[in-house]
KEKOLTI-179860 format. One record per residue (C-alpha): x, y, z. Coordinates in nm, 4 decimals, padded with zeros to 6 digits, m for minus. Layout:
N
> X,Y,Z
...
REM end
This chain:
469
> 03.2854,15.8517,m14.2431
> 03.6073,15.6982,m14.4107
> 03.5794,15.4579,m14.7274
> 03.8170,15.1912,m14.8380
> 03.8642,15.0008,m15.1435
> 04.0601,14.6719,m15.1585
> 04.0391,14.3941,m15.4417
> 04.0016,14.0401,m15.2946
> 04.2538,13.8237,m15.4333
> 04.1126,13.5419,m15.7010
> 04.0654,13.2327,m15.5855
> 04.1888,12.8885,m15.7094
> 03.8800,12.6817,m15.5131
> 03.6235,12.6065,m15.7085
> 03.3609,12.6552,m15.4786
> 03.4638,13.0460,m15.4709
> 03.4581,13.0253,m15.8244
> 03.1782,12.9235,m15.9270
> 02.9964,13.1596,m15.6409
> 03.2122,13.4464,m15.7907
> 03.0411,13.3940,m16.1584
> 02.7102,13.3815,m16.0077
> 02.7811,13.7090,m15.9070
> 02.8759,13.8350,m16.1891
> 02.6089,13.7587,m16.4018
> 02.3617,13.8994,m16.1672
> 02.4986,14.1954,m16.1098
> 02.5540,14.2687,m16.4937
> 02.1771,14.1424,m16.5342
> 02.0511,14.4012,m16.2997
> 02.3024,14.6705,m16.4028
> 02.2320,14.6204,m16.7586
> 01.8879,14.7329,m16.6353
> 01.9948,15.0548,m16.4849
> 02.0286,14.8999,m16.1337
> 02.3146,14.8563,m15.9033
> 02.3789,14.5030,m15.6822
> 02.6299,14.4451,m15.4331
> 02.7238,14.1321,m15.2754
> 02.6367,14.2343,m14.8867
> 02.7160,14.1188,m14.5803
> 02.7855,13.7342,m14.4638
> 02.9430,13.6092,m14.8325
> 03.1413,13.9114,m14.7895
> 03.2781,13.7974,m14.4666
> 03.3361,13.4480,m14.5567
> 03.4978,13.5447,m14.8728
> 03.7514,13.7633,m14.7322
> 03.8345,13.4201,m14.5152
> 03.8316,13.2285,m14.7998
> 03.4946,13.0449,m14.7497
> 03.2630,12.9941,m15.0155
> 02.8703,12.9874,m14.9312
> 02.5404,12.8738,m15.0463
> 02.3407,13.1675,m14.9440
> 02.4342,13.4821,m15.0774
> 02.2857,13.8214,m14.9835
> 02.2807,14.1688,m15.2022
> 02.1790,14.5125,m15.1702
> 02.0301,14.7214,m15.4793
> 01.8552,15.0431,m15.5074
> 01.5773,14.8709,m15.6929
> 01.2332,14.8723,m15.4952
> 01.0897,14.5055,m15.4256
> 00.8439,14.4793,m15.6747
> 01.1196,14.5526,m15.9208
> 01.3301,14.3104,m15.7933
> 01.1001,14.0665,m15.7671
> 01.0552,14.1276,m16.1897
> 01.4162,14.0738,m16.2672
> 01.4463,13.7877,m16.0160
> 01.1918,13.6183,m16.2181
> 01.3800,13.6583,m16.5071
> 01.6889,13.5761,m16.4343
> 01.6018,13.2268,m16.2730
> 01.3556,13.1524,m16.4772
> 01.0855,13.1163,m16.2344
> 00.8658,13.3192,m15.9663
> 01.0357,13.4224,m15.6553
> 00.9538,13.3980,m15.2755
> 00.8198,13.7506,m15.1339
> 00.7550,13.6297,m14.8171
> 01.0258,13.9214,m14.6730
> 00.8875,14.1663,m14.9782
> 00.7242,14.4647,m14.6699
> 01.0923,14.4669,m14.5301
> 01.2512,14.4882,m14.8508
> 01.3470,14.1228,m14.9569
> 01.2910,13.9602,m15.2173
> 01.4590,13.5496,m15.2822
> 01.4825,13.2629,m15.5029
> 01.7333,12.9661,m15.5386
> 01.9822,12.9179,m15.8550
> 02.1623,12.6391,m15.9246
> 02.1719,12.5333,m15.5004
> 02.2592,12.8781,m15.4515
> 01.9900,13.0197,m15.1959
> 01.9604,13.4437,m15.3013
> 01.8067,13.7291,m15.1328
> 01.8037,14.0639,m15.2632
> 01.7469,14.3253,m15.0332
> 01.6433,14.7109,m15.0996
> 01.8939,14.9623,m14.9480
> 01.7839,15.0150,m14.5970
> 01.8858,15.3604,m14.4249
> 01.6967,15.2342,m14.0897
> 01.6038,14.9398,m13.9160
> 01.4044,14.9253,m13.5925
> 01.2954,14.6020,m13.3715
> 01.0289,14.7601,m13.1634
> 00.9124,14.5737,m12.8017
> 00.8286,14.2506,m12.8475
> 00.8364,14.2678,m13.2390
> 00.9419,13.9486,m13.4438
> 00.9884,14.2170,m13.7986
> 01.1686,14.5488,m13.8021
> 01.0326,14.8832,m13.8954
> 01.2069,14.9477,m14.2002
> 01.2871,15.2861,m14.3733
> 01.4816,15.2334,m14.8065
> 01.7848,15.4358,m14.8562
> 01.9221,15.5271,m15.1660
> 02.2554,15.4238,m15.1500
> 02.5011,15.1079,m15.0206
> 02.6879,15.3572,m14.8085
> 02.3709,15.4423,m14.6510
> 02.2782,15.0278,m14.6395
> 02.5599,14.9619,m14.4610
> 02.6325,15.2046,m14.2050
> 02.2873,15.0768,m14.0345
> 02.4233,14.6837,m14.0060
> 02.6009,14.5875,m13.6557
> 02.9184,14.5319,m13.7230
> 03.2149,14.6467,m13.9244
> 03.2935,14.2771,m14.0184
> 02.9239,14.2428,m14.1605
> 02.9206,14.6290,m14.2839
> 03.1135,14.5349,m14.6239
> 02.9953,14.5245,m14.9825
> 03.1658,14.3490,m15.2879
> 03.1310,14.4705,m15.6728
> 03.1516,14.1017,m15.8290
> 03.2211,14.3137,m16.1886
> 03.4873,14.4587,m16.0410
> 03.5619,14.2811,m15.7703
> 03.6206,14.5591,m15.5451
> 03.5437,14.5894,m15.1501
> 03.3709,14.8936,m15.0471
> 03.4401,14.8813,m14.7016
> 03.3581,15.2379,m14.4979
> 03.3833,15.0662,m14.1485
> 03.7236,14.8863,m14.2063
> 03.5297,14.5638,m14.1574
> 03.8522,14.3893,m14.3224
> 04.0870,14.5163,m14.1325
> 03.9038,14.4025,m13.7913
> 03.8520,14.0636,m13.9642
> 04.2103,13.9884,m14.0162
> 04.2894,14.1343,m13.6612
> 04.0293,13.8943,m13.5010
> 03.7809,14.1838,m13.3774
> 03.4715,14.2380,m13.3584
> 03.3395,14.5724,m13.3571
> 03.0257,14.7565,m13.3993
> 02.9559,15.0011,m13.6926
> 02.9567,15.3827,m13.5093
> 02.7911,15.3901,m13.1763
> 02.7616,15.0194,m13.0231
> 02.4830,15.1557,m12.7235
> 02.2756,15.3041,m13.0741
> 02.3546,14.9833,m13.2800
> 02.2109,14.7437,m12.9941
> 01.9319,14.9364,m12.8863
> 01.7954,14.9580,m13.2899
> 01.7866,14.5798,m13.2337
> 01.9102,14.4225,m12.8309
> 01.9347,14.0764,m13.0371
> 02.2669,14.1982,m13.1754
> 02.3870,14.1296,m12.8623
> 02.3416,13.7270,m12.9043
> 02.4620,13.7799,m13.2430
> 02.7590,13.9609,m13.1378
> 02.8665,13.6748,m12.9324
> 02.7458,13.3893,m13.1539
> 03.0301,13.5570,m13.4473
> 03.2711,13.6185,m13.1855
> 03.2622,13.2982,m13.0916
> 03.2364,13.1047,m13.3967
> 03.5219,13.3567,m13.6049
> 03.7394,13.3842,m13.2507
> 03.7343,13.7471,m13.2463
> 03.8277,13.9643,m12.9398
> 03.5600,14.2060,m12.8595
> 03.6781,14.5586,m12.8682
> 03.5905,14.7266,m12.5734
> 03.3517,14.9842,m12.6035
> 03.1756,14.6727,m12.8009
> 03.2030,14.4714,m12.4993
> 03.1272,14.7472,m12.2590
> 02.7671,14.8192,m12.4160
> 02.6766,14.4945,m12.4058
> 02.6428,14.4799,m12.0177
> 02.4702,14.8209,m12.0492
> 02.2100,14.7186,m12.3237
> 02.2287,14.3561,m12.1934
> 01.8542,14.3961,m11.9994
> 01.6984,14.5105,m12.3364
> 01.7256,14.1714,m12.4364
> 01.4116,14.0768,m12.2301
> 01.2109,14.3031,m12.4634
> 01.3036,14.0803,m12.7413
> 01.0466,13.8359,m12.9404
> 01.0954,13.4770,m12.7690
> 01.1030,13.3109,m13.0986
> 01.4148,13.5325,m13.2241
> 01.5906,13.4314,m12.8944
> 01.5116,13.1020,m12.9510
> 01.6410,13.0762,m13.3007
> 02.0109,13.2412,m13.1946
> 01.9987,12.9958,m12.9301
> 01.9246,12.6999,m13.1749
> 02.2091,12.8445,m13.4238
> 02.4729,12.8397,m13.1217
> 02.3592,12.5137,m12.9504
> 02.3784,12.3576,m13.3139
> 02.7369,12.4449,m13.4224
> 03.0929,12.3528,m13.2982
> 03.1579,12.6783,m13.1030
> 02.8689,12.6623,m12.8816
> 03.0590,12.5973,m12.5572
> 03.2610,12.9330,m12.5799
> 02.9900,13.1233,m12.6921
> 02.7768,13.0238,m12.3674
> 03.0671,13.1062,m12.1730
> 03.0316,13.5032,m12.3284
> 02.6560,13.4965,m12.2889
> 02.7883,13.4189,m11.8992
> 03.0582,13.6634,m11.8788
> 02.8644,13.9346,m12.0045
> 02.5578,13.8321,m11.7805
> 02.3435,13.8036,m12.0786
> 02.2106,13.4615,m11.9622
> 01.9560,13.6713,m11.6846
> 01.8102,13.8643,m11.9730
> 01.7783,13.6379,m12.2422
> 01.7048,13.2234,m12.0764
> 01.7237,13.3462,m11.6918
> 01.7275,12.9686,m11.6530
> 02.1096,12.9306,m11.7501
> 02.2301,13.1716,m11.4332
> 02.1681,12.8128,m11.2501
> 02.4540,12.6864,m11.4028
> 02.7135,12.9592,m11.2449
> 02.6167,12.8895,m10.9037
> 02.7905,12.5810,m10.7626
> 03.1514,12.5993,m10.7441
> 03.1663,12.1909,m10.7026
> 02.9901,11.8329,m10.6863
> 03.1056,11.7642,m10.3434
> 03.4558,11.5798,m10.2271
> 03.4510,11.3363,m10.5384
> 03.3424,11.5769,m10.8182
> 03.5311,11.8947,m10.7772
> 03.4526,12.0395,m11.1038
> 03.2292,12.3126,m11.0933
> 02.8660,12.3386,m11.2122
> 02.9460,12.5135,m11.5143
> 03.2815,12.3116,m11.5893
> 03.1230,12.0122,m11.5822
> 02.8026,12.1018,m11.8168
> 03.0508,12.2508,m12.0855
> 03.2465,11.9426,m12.0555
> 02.9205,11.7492,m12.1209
> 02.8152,11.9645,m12.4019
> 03.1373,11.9562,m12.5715
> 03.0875,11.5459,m12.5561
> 02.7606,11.5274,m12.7537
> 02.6718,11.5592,m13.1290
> 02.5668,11.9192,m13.1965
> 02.1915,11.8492,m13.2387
> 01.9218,12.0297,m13.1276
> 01.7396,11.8201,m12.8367
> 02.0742,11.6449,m12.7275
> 02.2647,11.9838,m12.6649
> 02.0125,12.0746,m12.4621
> 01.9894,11.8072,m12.2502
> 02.3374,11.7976,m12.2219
> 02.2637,12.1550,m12.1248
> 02.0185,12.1506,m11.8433
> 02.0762,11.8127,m11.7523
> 02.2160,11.9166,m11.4251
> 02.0095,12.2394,m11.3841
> 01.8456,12.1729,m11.1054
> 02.1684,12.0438,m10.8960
> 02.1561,12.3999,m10.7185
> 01.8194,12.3916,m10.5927
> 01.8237,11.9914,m10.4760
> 02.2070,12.0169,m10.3009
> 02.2321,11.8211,m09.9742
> 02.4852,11.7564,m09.7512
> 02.4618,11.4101,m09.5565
> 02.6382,11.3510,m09.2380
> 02.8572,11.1434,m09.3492
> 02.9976,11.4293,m09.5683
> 02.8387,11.3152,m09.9117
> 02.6955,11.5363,m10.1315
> 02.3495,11.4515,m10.2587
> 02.0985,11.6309,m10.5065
> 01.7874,11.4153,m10.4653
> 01.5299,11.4146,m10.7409
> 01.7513,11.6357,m10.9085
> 01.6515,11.4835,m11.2408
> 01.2672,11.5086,m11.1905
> 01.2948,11.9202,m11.0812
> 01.5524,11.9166,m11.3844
> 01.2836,11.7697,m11.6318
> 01.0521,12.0827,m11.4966
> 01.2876,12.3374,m11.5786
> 01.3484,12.1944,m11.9118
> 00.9624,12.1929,m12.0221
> 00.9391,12.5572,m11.8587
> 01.2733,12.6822,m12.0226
> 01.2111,12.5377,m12.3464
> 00.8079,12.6128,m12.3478
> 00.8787,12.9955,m12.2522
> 01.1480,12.9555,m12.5513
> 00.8025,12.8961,m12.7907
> 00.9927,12.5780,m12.9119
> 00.7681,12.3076,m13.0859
> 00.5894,12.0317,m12.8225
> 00.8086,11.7338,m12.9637
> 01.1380,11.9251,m12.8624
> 01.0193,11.9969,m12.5149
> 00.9354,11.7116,m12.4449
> 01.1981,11.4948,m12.5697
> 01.4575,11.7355,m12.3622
> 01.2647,11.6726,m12.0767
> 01.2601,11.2895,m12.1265
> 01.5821,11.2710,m12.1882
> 01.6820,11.5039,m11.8602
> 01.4477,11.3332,m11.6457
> 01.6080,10.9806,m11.7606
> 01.9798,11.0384,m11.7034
> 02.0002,10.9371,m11.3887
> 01.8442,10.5803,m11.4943
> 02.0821,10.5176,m11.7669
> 02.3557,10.5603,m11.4561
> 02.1934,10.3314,m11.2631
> 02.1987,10.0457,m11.5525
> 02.3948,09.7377,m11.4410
> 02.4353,09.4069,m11.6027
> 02.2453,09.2202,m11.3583
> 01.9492,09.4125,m11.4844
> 01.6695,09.2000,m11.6059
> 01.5742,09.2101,m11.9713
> 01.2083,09.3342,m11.8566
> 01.4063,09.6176,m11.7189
> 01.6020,09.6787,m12.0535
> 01.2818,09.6809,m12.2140
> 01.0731,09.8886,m12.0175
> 01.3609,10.1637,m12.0572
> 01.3938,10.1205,m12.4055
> 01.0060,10.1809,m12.4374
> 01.0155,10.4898,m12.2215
> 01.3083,10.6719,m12.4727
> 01.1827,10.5261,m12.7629
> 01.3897,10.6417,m13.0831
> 01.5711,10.8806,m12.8521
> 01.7647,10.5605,m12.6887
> 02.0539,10.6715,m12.8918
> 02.1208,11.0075,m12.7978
> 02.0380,10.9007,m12.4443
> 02.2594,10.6694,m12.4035
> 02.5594,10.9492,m12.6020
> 02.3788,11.2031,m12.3271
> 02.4533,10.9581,m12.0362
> 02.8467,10.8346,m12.1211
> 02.9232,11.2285,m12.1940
> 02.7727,11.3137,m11.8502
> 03.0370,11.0166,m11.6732
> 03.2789,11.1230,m11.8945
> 03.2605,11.5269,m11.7621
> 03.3024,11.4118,m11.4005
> 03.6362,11.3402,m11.4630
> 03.9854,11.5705,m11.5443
> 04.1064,11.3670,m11.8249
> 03.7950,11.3089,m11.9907
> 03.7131,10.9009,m11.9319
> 03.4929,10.7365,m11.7235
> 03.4862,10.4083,m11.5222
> 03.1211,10.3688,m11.6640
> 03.2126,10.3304,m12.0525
> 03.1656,09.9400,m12.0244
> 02.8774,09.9576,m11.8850
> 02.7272,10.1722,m12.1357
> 02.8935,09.8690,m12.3891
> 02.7079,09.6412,m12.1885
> 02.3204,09.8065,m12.2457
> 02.4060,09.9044,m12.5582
> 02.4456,09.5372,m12.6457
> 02.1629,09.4340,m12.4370
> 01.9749,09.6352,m12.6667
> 02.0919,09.4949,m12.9907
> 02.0487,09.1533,m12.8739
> 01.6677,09.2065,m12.7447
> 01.5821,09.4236,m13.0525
> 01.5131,09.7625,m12.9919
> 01.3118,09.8310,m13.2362
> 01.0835,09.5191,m13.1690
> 01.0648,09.6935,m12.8327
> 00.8907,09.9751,m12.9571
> 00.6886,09.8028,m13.1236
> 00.5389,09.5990,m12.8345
> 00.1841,09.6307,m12.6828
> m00.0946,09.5248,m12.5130
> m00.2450,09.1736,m12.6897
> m00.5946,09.3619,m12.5891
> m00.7311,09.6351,m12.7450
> m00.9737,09.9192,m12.5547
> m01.2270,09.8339,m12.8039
> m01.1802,09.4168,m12.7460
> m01.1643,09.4558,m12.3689
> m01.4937,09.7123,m12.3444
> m01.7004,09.4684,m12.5725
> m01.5556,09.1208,m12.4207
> m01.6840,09.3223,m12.0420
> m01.9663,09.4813,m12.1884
> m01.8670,09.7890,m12.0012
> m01.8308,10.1540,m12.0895
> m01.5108,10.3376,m12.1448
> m01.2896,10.4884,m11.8354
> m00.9773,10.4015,m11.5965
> m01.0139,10.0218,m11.6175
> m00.9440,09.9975,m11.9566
> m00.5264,10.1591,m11.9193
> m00.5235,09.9804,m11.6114
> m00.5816,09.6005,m11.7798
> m00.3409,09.7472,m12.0874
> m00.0615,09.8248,m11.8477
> m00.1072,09.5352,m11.7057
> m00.0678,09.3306,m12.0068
> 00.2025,09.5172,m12.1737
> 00.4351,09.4744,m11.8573
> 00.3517,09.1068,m11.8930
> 00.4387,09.1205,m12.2377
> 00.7904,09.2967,m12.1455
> 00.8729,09.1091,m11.8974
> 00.8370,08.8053,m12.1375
> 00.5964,08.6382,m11.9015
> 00.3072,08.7183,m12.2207
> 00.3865,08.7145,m12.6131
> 00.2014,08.9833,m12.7742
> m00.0422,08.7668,m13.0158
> m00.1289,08.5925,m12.7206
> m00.5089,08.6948,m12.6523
> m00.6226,08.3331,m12.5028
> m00.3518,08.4405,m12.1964
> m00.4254,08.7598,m12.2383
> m00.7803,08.7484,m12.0755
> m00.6738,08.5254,m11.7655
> m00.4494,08.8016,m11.6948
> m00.7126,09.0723,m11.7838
> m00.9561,08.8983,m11.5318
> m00.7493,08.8531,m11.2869
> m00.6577,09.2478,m11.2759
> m01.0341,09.2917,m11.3151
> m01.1096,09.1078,m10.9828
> m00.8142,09.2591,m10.7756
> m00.9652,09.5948,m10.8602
REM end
């Protein structure tokens, strides 16, 4: 194994700067104590591009119970040991988030496993010929501000390639998830993958499906929620990685069209749609699976039209099953779904829409009107080549049907009746009746045909339900 030194130029940004002292002064604190501390892995690589960060990594040969000593020393206050069995120790300076990390020699994922199996080493050459890849296999003295780089993780940086440290079948099988990460820093630094890289990812690619659903999850969150996540998808497809990690996704690669008047593809059009939308969580994947069920709901009519019926229902389905298998919390599932299974509405708005109507779909999205309304113009939008839709004034048009009836009084609105007032005004017992006369009411009350303080009203309707039952 080669080794290369290289001094990274000083930097005039302050940001850089004021990382760089940080540095310094913990690595002479530690050092003055008899142990080393390099600056490891992500800093590194950001550095070398002239980024500064606010979460810096190091290595040291100190054991964690030692580091978790000096840590509390330097800062001034306890640390977190919440990673202390795999070696970590961390703590926050001045906004700058640190973990310290003990020398690793080996690092194992076994099936199914959320933590690694983790064996100390003795030495940073040691640390970092076990990381993935060469651009994330450097260290950085801050004393002397030399790069100790055995894997010539600088040179592949500046070429724009991404390559894995030694044997890339033996660096993805310690841990298959390196194949999402692979692709997420490919995609976000626009690195070519070198090819024996690339070529052991198909090969490994299935291994993924013994990974933890949670660590899947959280790669997936990290590309949906950053700027790159349309071109990292597209790897994830071209390296069929989509069948092992969210099988759901392969959907997306089989339709070739929407029919005569929509001739992007599938795939086309859901990047396009993506692209459109703010990179948060729940709207990127809407704007994601939006359309997922278009291959399984494809008609043809006889008049030549191309129809996917219910398209948005089966889509809402997929979302709660994709998302659910994904172990994501209940309130992101199901405001993906809500906002998949709603789409189509949003297309269907017109101006001759009653305000009852307005309201009842402003009640159903609640606070997520926004971003459904964002989800709906990007989805007109990605129909077309150049990017504009027909549609945009209508979307003006309920967006200002909305400000003018108050969307937040909307959500506010409810049945005048409580269960409680309606089960003691009947004298009966609770059960079906009781949503049944609420429903009743609050449609009344969004329809405007009922104010919501009015009870007297409130109970002619109520009886009237009552005897129609």
């Amino acid at each position: 194994m080669s080794s290369s030194s290289a001094s990274i130029e000083p930097r005039s940004d302050q940001d850089l700067a004021s990382e760089l002292e940080l540095s310094q002064r913990m690595t002479f604190f530690f050092r003055d104590r008899g142990l080393d501390l390099y600056l490891v892995g992500g800093a590194v690589r950001d550095r070398l591009l002239g980024i500064a960060s606010l979460e810096l990594d190091f290595a040291t040969p100190a054991t964690p119970p030692q580091t978790a000593e000096l840590l509390e020393e330097f800062a001034g206050h306890p640390p977190y040991r919440l990673g202390e069995k795999f070696g970590t120790i961390g703590t926050r300076v001045h906004g700058y988030t640190i973990e310290v990390t003990t020398f690793r020699s080996r690092e194992v994922y076994e099936h199914g496993s959320r933590k690694p199996a983790v064996e100390f080493g003795r030495t940073i050459h040691q640390d970092l010929s076990r990381r993935d890849f060469s651009i994330n296999a450097m260290a950085f003295d801050p004393l002397s501000e030399r790069l100790i780089d055995p894997f010539h993780g600088a040179d592949d940086l500046a070429n724009r390639v991404l390559r894995a440290v030694g044997d890339p079948e033996a660096r993805y099988r310690e841990d298959p998830l390196r194949l999402l990460r692979g692709v997420r820093f490919a995609a976000r630094l626009q690195l070519r993958i070198e090819t024996s890289t690339a070529t052991a990812m198909h090969v490994i690619g299935p291994e993924l499906a013994c990974i933890s659903r949670e660590r899947v999850r959280d790669e997936y969150t990290r590309l949906l929620e950053s700027e790159y996540a349309g071109a990292a998808l597209t790897m994830l497809r071209d390296f069929n990685l989509f069948e092992h990690s969210v099988p759901e996704l392969h959907e997306l690669t089989r339709m070739s069209d929407h029919g005569p008047n929509h001739p992007l593809s599938l795939w086309d059009h859901t990047m396009r749609v993506l692209a459109a939308v703010q990179p948060k969580l729940e709207v990127r994947w809407a704007a994601l699976l939006h359309d997922i069920a278009k291959p399984a709901t494809r008609t043809n009519e006889p008049d030549g039209r191309t129809r996917f019926f219910h398209h948005e229902t089966r889509g809402a389905e997929i979302a709660r099953q994709t998302l659910t298998g994904l172990r994501y919390p209940g309130t992101v599932v199901e405001t993906v779904a809500k906002l998949v299974e709603t789409h189509m509405q949003l297309h269907a708005f017109s101006p001759d829409w009653s305000d009852g109507a307005v309201r009842r779909l402003c009640l159903r999205l609640g606070g997520d009107m926004d971003i459904a309304v964002e989800l709906a113009r990007a989805d007109a939008a990605g129909h077309s080549h150049d990017g504009t839709s027909v549609n945009s004034r209508r979307f003006d048009e309920l967006e200002h049907r909305l400000r003018a009836l108050g969307s937040e009084q909307i959500r506010s609105m409810k049945s005048p009746l409580s269960g409680d007032d309606l089960m003691m005004h009947y004298s009966r017992p609770p059960g079906p009746w009781i949503q049944m006369v609420k429903d009743r009411l609050l449609e009344a009350v969004l329809d405007g045909t009922l104010e919501h303080d009015d009870a007297e009203s409130a109970w002619t309707i109520a009886d009237r339900v009552l005897e129609e039952a």
